[in-house]
C-alpha positions as CSV (number, residue, x, y, z in Angstrom):
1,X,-9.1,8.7,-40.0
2,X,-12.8,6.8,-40.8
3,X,-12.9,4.9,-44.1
4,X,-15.8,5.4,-46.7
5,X,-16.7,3.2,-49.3
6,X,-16.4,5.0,-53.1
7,X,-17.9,3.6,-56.2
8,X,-16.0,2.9,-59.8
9,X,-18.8,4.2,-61.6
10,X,-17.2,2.5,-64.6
11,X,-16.5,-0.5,-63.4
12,X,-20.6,-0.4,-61.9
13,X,-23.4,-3.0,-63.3
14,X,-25.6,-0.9,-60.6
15,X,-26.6,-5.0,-59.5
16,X,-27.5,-3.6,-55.9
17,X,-25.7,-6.5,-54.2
18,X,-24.2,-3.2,-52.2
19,X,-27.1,-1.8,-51.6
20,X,-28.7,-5.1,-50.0
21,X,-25.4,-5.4,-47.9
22,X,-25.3,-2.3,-46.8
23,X,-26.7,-2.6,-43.1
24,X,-27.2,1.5,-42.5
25,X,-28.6,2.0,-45.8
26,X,-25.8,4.0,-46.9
27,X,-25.5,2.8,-50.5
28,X,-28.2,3.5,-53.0
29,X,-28.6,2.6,-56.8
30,X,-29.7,5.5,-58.8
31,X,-30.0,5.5,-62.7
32,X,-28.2,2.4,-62.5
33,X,-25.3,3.3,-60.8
34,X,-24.5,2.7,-57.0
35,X,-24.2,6.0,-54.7
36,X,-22.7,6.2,-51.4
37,X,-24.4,8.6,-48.8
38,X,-21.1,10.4,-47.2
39,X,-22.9,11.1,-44.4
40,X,-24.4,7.4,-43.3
41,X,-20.9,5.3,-45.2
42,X,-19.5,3.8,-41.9
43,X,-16.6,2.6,-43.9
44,X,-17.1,-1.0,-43.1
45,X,-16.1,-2.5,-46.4
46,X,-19.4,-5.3,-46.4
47,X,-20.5,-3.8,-49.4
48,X,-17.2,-4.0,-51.2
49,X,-16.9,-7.9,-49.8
50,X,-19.8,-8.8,-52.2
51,X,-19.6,-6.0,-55.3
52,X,-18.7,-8.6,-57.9
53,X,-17.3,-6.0,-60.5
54,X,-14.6,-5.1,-58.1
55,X,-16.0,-1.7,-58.6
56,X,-16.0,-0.6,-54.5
57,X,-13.0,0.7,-53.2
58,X,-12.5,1.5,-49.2
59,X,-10.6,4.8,-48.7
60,X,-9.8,7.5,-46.2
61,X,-12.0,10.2,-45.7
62,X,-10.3,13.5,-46.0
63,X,-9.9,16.0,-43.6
64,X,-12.1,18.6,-45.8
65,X,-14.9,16.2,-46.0
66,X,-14.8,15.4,-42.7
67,X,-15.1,19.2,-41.3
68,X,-17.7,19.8,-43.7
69,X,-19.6,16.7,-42.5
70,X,-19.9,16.8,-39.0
71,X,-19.8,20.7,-38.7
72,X,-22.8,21.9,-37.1
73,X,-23.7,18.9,-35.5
């Protein structure tokens, strides 16, 4: 099962050292808070290498999110 990256929003200085590591543009930082984009995360844990706050986590995609995201395609 695919990994994706999900943000601690409390833990989350919204630096964008993510977002400039993120080589598919996956991670955004909106209203000072990094967001991950489900649908472009390719789970490859380069953004969590250099988040400072210790605020990314890598975890498995579930099988809900997974149907819902690629249904249709």
């Amino acid at each position: 099962m695919p990994l994706i990256a999900v943000i601690n929003k409390d833990r989350c200085v919204g630096c964008g050292l993510c977002e400039k590591q993120c080589q598919v543009g996956a991670i955004k930082v909106i209203e000072g808070k990094a967001r991950v984009d489900i649908f472009k995360c390719l789970g490859c844990g380069s953004c969590r290498n250099f988040c400072r706050q210790n605020a990314i986590q890598l975890k498995f995609r579930s099988p809900v999110i997974e149907s819902l995201m690629f249904k249709g395609r």
